[in-house]
C-alpha positions in Angstrom: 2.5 -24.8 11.7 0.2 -27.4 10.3 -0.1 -28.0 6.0 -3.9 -26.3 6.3 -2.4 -23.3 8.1 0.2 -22.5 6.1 -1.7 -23.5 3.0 -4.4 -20.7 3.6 -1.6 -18.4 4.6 0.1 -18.4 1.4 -3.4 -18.2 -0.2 -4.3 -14.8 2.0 -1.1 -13.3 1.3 -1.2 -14.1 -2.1 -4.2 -12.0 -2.9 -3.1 -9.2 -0.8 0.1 -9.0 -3.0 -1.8 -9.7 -6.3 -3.7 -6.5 -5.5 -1.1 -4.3 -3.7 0.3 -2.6 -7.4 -3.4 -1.5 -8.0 -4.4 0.0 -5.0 -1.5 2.2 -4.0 0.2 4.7 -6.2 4.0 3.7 -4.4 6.2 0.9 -5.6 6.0 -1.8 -3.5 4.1 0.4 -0.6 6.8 2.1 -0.1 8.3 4.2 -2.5 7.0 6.9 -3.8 6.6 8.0 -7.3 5.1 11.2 -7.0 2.8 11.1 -10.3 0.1 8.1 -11.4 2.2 4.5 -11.6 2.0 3.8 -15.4 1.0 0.3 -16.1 4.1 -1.4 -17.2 5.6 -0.7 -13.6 2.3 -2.5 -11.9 2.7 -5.4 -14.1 6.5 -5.5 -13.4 5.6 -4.6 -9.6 3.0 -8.0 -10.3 5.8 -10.3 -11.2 7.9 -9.1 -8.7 5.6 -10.0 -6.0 4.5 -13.1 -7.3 7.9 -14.5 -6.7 8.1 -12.8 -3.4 4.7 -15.5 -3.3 6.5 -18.0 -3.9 9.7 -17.5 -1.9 7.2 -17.3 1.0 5.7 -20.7 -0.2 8.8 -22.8 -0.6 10.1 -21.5 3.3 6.9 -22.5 4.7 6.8 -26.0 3.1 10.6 -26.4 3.8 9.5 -25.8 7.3 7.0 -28.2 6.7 8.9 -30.9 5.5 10.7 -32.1 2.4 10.5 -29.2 -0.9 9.1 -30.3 -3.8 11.3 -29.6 -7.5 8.5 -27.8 -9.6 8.6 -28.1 -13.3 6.8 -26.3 -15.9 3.3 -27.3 -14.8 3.6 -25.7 -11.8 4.6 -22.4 -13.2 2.0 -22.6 -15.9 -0.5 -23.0 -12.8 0.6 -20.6 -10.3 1.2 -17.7 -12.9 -2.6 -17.8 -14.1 -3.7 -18.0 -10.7 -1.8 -15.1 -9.5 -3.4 -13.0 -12.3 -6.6 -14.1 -11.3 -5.9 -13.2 -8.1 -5.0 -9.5 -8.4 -8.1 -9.2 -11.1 -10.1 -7.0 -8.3 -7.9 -4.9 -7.9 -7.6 -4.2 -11.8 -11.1 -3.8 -11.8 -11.4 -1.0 -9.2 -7.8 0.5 -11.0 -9.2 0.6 -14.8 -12.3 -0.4 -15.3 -14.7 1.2 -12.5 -16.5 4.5 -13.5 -15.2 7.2 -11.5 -17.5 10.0 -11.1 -16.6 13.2 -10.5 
């Protein structure tokens, strides 16, 4: 797998996993709550996911070649990013008139 590829990849997968705690009503996708996910467990199901993100990152450039060390910059990047990311599906969650 080339840089580009894998660049986009972790880009695509990122936004799916950004929006993932707004458009389901199971943790994860998979377990099931039974009632309406309060928001505390999507942020924490948010955090969760953006280090699953990165884990997925750091394999692929490993795979790639040598693994950068990341320092604070990096985090202070990413983290924004990854918020931004997962802002759709916020928008359809909370702030979309539902009519009923």
């Amino acid at each position: 797998m080339d840089v580009s590829l894998a660049s986009w990849l972790v880009i695509a997968v990122a936004l799916v996993l950004a929006n993932l705690p707004f458009f389901n009503e199971s943790v994860f996708g998979v377990i099931p709550l039974g009632r309406d996910k309060p928001l505390w467990v999507r942020l924490l199901e948010l955090v969760v996911l953006y280090f699953v993100v990165g884990l997925l990152a750091r394999l692929l450039e490993g795979r790639i070649g040598s693994v950068f060390e990341q320092s604070k910059e990096f985090y202070m990047l990413t983290v924004p990013l990854f918020i931004t990311l997962a802002f759709p599906g916020f928008v359809v969650r909370y702030l979309r008139k539902r009519h009923h």
